[in-house]
Every structure is written in structure tokens, then in C-alpha cells.
C-alpha positions in Angstrom: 7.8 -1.2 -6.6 9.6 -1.2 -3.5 10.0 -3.8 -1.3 11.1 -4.7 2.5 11.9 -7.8 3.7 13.1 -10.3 6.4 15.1 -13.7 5.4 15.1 -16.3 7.9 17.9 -18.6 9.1 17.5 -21.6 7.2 13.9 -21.8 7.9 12.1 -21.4 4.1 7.9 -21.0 5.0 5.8 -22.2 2.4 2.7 -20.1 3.1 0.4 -18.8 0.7 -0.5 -15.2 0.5 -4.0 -13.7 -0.3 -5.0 -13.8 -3.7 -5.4 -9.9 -3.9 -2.1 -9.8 -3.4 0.2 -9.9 -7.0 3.6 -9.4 -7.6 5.6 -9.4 -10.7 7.7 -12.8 -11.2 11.2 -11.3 -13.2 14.1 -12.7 -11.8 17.4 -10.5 -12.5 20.7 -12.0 -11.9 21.9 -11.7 -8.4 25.9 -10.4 -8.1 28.0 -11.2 -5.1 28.3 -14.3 -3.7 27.6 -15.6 -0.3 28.8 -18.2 1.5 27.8 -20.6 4.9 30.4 -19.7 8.0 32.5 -22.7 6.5 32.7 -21.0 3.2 30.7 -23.2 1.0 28.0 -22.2 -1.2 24.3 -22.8 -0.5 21.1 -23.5 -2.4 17.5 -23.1 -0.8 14.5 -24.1 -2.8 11.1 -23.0 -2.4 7.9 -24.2 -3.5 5.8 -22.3 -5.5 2.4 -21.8 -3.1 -0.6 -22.2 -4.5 -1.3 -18.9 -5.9 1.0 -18.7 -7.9 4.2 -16.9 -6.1 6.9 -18.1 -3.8 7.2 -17.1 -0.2 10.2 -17.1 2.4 10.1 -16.9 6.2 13.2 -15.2 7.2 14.6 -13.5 10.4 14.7 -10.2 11.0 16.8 -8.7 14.2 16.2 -12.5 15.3 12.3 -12.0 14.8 10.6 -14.8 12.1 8.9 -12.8 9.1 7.1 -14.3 6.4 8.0 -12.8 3.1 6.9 -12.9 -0.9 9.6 -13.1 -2.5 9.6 -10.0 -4.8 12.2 -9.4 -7.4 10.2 -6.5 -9.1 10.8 -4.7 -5.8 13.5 -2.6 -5.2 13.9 -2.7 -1.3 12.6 -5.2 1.2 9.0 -4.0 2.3 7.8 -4.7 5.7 3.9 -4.5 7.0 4.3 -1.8 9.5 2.4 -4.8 12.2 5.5 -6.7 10.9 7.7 -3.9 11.5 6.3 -3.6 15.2 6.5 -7.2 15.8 10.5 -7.5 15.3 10.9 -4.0 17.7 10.9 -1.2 15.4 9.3 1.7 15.5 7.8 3.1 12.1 6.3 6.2 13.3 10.2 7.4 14.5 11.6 6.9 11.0 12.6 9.2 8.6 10.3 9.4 5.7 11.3 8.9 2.0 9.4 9.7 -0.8 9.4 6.3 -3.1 8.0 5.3 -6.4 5.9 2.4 -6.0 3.6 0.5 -8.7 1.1 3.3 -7.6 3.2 6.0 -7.9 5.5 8.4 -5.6 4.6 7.8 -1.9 6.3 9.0 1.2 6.9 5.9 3.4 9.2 5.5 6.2 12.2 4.1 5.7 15.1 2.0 7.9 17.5 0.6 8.7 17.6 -3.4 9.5 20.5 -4.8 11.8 19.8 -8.2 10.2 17.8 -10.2 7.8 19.0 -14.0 7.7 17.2 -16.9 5.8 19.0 -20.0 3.8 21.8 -19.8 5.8 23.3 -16.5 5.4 22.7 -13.5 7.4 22.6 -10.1 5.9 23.4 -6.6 7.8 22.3 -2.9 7.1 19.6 -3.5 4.9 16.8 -1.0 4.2 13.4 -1.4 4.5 10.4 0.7 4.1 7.5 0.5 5.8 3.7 -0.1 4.7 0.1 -0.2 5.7 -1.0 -3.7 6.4 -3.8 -3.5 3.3 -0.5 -5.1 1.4 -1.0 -8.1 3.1 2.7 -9.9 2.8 6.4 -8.1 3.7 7.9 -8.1 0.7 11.3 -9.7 0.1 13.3 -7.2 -3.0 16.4 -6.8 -4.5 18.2 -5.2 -2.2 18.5 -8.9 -0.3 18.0 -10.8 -3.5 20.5 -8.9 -5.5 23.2 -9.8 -2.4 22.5 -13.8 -3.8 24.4 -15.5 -6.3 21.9 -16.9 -8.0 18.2 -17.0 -8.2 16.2 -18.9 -10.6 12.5 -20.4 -11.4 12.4 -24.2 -13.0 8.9 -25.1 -13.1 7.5 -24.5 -9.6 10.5 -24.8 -7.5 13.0 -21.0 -6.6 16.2 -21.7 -6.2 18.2 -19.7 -4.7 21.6 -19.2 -3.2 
């Protein structure tokens, strides 16, 4: 699956998604670590909502998004009305062809001059672009992967 997605600066949304919305709940283990500008680590938690996932609101180029937090995706996935929100323009993008739960797709793809959210800020990542029948942006590993950690204990994501 791929997925785009916006973090916001340490602003974490708990706002449920619809229900015909699903997304698979693996959590991988997240490689490099970040750090605040004094150069301590930081954890953010997040409720689980009440369908079932965990959701994140997140800056992107300084615009609020509100994202699923999708670690079954590989890039961040952004609703192309998202995508037009925060100033971009989806119909101007290249197009990549992507394998998605549903198959190969061509979607367009860019590039993101920021995506900030627990209190790190994140620059030059990826994100393709989708009809709005998705329903939520989704947040994937290409900004989750960039974490140190990430973690589910009961209904609480920790992440950091």
C-alpha cells in the first residue's frame, strides 16, 4: 500500500476516521533517530480513536493535515483535496506507477518541503496523491521509518 502523509508540529489530532476506511496495524522498527532542536529525544502518544486506528494531525509546508497513521504504507498518501489545501498542485506532477493494496496504479507523485508533527520536522519527503473516496491522508513509512521508535501498548502509539 502506499501512503502520503503530513506530521504536525507537536499538535497530535485524535479524530476518528470513517469506518470504510481500514488499514493494516504492523508496526516495523523505525531506524534513525530524531531529536528536538535541544537534542533530546521525544515521545508522542496517541489515542487509539474509536474505530480502531490511530490518527495524527501534522503540518505539511506549514499547512495542518490530519493523518492515519499507516505503517503498512510505504509512502505518505495525501487526499488530492488535502494536497490542494497545503498549495500543491496534483495535476502538475509526474506520475508513478505504484502498487497499492488494489494493485499497480499510476498516481502522482511529489515532493514535500516539510512534514512536522511531535516535534520534529521532516524535509523532502514523497507523497503520492489520491482520490478523495480514501477518505484519510495516510501517514507511511517513509516518515515513520525516520522515528526511533514506534510502538502499540493497549490503546495508546507511542512514538518518537
Amino acid at each position: 500500500m502506499i501512503a502520503v502523509a503530513t506530521l504536525a508540529h507537536q499538535r497530535l489530532d485524535h479524530v476518528p476516521a470513517p469506518d470504510a476506511y481500514a488499514a493494516p496495524a504492523l508496526l516495523a522498527p523505525p531506524p534513525p533517530r530524531l531529536t528536538d532542536r535541544s537534542g533530546a529525544s521525544q515521545t508522542a502518544t496517541i489515542a487509539r480513536s474509536t474505530d480502531g486506528m490511530f490518527y495524527i494531525g501534522a503540518d505539511v509546508n506549514d499547512r495542518p493535515v490530519r493523518f492515519l497513521v499507516d505503517t503498512g504504507a510505504s509512502l505518505i498518501v495525501l487526499r488530492r483535496s488535502d494536497a490542494v489545501a497545503i498549495g500543491l498542485n496534483p495535476d502538475a506532477a509526474p506520475t508513478r506507477n505504484l502498487r497499492t493494496a488494489g494493485g499497480r496504479t499510476a498516481m502522482p507523485v511529489l515532493r514535500l518541503d516539510s512534514v512536522a508533527f511531535a516535534g520534529r520536522s521532516l524535509r523532502g519527503l514523497e507523497a503520492a496523491i489520491v482520490d478523495d473516496a480514501m477518505g484519510v491522508s495516510l501517514l507511511g513509512q517513509n516518515a515513520l521509518s525516520r522515528l526511533e521508535r514506534i510502538a502499540i501498548e493497549g490503546d495508546t502509539l507511542s512514538i518518537g
